[in-house]
C-alpha positions as CSV (number, residue, x, y, z in Angstrom):
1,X,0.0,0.0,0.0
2,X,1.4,3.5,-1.0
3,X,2.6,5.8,2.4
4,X,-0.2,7.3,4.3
5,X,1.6,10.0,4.3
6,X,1.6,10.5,0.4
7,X,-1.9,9.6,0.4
8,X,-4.4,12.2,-0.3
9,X,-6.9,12.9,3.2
10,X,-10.3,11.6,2.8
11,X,-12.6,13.1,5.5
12,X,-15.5,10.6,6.6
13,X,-18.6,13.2,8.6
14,X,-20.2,10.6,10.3
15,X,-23.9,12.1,11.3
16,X,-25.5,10.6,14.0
17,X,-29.1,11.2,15.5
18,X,-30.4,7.8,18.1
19,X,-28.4,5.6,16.4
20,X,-26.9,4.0,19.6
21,X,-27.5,0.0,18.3
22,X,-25.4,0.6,15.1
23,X,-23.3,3.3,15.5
24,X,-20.2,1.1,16.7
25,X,-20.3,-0.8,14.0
26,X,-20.3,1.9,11.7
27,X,-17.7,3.6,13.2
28,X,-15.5,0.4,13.4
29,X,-16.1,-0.4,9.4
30,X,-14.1,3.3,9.1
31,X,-11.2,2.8,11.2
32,X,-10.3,-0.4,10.1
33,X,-10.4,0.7,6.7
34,X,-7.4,-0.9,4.5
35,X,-7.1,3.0,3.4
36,X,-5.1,4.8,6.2
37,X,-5.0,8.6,5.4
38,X,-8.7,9.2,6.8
39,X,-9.7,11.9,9.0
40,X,-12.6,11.2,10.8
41,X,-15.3,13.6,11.9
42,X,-18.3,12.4,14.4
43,X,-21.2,14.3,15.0
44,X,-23.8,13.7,17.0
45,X,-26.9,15.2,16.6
46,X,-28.7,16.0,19.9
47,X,-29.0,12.1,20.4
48,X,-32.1,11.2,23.1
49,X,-30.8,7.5,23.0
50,X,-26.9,6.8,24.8
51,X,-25.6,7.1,21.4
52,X,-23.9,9.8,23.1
53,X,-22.1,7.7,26.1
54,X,-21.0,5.7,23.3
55,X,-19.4,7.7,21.0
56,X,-17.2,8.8,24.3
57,X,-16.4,5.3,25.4
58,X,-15.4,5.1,21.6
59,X,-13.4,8.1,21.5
60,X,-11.2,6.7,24.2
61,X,-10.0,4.5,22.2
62,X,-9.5,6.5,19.4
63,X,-8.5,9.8,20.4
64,X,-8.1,11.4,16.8
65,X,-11.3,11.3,15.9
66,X,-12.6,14.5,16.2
67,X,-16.0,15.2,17.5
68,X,-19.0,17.3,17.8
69,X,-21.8,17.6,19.9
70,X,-24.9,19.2,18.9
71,X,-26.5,21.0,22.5
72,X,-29.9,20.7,20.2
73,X,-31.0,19.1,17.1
74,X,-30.4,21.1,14.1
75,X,-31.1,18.0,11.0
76,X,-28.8,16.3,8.8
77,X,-27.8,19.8,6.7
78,X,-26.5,22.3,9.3
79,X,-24.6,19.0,11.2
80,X,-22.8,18.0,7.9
81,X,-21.7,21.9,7.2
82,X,-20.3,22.2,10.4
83,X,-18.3,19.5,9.9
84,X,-17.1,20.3,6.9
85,X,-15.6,23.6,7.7
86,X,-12.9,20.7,10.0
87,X,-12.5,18.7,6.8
88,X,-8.8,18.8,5.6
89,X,-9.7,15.4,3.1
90,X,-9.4,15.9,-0.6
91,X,-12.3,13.8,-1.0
92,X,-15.1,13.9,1.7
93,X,-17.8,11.1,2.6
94,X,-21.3,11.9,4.0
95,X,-22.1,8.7,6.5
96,X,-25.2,7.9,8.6
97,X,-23.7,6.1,11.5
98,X,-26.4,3.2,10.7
99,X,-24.7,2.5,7.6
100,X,-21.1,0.5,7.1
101,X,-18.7,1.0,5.1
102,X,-16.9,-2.0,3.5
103,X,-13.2,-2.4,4.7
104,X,-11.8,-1.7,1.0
105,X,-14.2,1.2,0.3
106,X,-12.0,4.2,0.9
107,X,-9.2,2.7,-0.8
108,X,-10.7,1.2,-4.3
109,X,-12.6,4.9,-4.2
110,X,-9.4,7.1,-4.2
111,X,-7.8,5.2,-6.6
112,X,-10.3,5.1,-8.9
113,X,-10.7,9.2,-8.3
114,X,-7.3,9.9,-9.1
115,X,-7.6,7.8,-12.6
116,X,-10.3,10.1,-13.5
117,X,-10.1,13.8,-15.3
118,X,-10.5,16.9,-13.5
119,X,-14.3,17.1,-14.8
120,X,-15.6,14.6,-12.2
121,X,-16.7,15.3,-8.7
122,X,-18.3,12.2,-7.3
123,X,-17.8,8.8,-7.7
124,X,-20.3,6.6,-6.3
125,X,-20.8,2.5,-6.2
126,X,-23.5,-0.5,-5.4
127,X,-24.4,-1.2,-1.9
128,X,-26.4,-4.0,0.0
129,X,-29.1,-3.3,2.1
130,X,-29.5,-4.6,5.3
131,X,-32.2,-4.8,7.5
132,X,-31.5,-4.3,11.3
133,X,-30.3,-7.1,12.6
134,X,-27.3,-7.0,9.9
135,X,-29.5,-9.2,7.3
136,X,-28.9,-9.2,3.9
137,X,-32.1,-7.5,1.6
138,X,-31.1,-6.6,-1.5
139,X,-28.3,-4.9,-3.4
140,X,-29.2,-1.5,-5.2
141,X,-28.2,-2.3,-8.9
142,X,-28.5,-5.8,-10.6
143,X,-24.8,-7.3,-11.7
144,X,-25.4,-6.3,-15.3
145,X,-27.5,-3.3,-15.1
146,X,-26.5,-0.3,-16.9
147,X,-26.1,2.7,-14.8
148,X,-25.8,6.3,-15.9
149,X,-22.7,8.2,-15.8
150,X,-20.7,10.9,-16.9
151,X,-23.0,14.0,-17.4
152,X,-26.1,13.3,-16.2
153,X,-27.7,16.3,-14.7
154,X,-30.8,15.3,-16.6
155,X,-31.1,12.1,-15.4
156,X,-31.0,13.3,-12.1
157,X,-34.1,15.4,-12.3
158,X,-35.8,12.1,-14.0
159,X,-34.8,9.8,-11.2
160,X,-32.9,9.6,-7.5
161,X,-30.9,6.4,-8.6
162,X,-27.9,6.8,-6.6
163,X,-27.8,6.0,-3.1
164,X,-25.9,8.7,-1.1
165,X,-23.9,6.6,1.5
166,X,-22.0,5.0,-1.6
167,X,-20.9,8.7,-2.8
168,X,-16.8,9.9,-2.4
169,X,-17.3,13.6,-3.1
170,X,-14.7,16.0,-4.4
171,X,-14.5,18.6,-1.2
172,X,-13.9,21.1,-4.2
173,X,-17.0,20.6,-5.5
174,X,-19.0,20.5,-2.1
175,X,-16.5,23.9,-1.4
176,X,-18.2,25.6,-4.8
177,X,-21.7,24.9,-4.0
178,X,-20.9,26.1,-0.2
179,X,-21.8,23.2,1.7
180,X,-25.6,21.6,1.7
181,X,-28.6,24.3,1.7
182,X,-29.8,24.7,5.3
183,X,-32.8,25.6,4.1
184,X,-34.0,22.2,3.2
185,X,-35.0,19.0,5.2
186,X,-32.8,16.5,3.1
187,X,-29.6,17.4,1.3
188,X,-29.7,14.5,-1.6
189,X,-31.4,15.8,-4.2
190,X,-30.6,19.4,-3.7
191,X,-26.7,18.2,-3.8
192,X,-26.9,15.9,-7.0
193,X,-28.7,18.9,-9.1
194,X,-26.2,21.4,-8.3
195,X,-23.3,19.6,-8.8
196,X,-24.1,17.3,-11.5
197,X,-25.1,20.7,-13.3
198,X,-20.9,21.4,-13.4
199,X,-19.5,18.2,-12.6
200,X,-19.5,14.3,-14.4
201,X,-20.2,11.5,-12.0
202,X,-18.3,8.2,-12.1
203,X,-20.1,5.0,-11.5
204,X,-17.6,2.3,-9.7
205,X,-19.4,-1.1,-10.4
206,X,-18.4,-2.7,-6.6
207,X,-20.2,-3.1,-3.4
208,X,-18.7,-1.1,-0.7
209,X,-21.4,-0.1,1.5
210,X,-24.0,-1.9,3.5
211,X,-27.3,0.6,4.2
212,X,-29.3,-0.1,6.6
213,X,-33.2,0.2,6.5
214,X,-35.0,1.5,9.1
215,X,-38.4,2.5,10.2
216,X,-36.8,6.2,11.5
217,X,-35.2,6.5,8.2
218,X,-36.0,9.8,6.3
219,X,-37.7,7.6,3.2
220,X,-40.0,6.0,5.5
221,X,-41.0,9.8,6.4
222,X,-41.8,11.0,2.8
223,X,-45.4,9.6,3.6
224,X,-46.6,12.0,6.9
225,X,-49.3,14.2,6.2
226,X,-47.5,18.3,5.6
227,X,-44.3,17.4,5.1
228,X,-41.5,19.2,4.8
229,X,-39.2,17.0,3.0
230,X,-41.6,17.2,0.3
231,X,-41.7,21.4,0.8
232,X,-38.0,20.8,0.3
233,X,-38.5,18.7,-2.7
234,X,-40.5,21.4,-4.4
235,X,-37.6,24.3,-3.7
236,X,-35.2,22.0,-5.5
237,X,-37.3,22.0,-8.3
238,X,-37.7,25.3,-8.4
239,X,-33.9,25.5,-8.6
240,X,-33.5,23.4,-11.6
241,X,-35.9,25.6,-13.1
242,X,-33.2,28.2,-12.8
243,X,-30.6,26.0,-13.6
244,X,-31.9,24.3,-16.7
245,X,-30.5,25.3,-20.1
246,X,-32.6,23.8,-22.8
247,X,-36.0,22.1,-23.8
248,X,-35.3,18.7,-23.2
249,X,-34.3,19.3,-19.4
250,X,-37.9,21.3,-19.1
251,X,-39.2,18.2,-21.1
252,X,-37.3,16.0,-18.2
253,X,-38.6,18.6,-15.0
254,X,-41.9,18.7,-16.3
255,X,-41.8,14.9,-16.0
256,X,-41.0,15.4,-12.2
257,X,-43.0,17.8,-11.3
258,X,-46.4,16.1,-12.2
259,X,-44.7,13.3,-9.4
260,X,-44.0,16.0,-6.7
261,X,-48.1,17.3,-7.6
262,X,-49.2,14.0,-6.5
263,X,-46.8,13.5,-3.4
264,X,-48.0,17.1,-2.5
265,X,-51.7,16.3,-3.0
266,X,-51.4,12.8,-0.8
267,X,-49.1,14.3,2.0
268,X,-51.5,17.9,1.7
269,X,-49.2,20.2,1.2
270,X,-51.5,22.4,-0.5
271,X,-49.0,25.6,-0.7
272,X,-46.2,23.4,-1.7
273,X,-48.7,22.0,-4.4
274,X,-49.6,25.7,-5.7
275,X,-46.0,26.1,-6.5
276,X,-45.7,23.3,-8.6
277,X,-48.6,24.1,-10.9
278,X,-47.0,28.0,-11.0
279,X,-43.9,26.3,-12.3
280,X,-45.8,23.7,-14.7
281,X,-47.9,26.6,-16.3
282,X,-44.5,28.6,-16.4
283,X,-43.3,25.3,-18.9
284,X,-46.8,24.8,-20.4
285,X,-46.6,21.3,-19.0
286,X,-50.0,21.5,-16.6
287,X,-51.8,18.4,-18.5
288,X,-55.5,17.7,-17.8
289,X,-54.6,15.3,-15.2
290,X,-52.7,18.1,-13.2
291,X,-55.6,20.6,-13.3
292,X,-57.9,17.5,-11.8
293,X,-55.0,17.5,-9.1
294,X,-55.5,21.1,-8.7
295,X,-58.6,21.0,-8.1
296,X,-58.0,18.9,-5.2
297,X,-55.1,21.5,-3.7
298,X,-57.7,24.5,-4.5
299,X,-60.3,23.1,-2.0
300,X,-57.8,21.0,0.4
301,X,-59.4,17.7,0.1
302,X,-57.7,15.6,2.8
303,X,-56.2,12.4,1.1
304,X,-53.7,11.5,3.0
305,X,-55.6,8.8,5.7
306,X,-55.5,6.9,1.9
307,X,-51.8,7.0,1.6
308,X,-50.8,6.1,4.7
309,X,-53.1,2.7,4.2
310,X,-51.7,2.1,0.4
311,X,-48.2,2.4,1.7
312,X,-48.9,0.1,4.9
313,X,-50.2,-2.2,2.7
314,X,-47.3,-2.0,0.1
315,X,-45.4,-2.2,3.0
């Protein structure tokens, strides 16, 4: 393995929010990583679990991990910035302290970073989900499946098909974009339109992370009735409004926005919903299916008792 000390820094922001029966593990799958040149950044997020007596049990036995503790909870955004303004890594990695890291991760990331051109800032892989107890579900991408890369801004606004804890991030790019947007609930989407807009993604065809699924998880909250993740949703779309630079990416926006209508109308988030239809007229995509759903945001018809019970059952 090439010196640590000619290595370049990879910063791993481990988040942490009442993760206390999986945040060892995760923490273990980083510093035991074959890659040595990691600096590793824990925060914990106003924790009401003993995630917190954990981490400093942990911290005694590994004293350079650096570490911050959140006197209140602030969400997934303002933890992750603060963190990054200790990050000296070259490359930076966003992990949920349910999720684990596989022990060559770090390493086969880096080196495939440093074969690519300037152009790319992320490089992300396939991953297993586990349930748990550790149990194997699913992996995210089939063997053979073909998977976008390269530019593909537009294919981001069609579909979230990368997982975030597989992501190595450029801490150049998250440097030009400033860090997440506070502003928002979740920082996935947000992040992937605004840097895929100026950088190429690279898709490394290995599993190296585990992701856990959880009832807590944010997904599982995309469902509650006003619901900010999907307010957030809709201000990201807003911004790719702004951002986009042709008719085929309002062709591709306009596609997603008669999605977020229906997430808005089922989870009633009636003002969110207005601002979609303002932004569908704006790209005279408001089909007659979307004025039927605006009739429903006009006079708040409550729908969301029906969600719930679809997704309970899909469940």
């Amino acid at each position: 393995m090439e010196n640590p000390e000619k290595q370049p820094i990879v910063t791993v922001i481990a988040i942490c929010y009442n993760h206390s029966a999986f945040l060892l593990e995760s923490l273990t799958s980083v510093v035991h990583q074959t890659y040595q040149a990691i600096q590793l950044i824990v925060v914990d997020d106003a924790s009401e679990d003993d995630s917190q007596q954990k981490l400093l049990a942990f911290m005694q036995d590994y004293p350079s991990v650096q570490w911050i503790f959140n006197e209140k909870n602030i969400g997934n955004c303002k933890s992750f910035n603060q963190a990054l303004l200790l990050a000296k890594g070259k490359y930076i990695i966003d992990l949920s302290t349910d999720d684990v890291l596989e022990k060559t991760r770090i390493e086969k990331q880096v080196r495939y970073f440093e074969s690519l051109s300037n152009s790319y800032g992320v490089v992300f892989s396939n991953a297993i989900f586990i349930d748990e107890q550790g149990k194997t579900l699913s992996t995210l991408y089939d063997k053979n499946q073909s998977i976008p890369e390269g530019n593909i801004y537009s294919k981001l606004i069609e579909q979230s098909f990368i997982l975030p804890s597989t992501m190595m991030i450029k801490n150049e790019v998250l440097d030009s974009l400033n860090g997440y947007d506070e502003t928002l609930s979740y920082e996935d989407f947000d992040f992937w339109i605004r840097s895929s807009r100026n950088w190429e993604y690279a898709y490394l065809p290995e599993i190296l992370t585990f992701q856990r699924k959880v009832s807590t998880s944010l997904s599982s909250r995309f469902v509650q009735k006003e619901n900010p993740l999907v307010v957030s949703t809709v201000k990201v779309c807003a911004k790719i409004l702004s951002l986009n630079r042709n008719e085929t990416e309002n062709k591709v926006l306009i596609k997603r926005l008669h999605l977020v209508l229906k997430q808005c109308v089922f989870t009633e988030d009636f003002e969110a919903g207005e601002e979609v239809i303002k932004m569908l007229i704006e790209l005279k995509g408001h089909t007659f299916k979307s004025k039927l759903l605006s009739v429903i945001i006009q006079k708040r018809i409550p729908l969301n008792f029906i969600y719930l019970k679809y997704n309970q059952f899909r469940a």
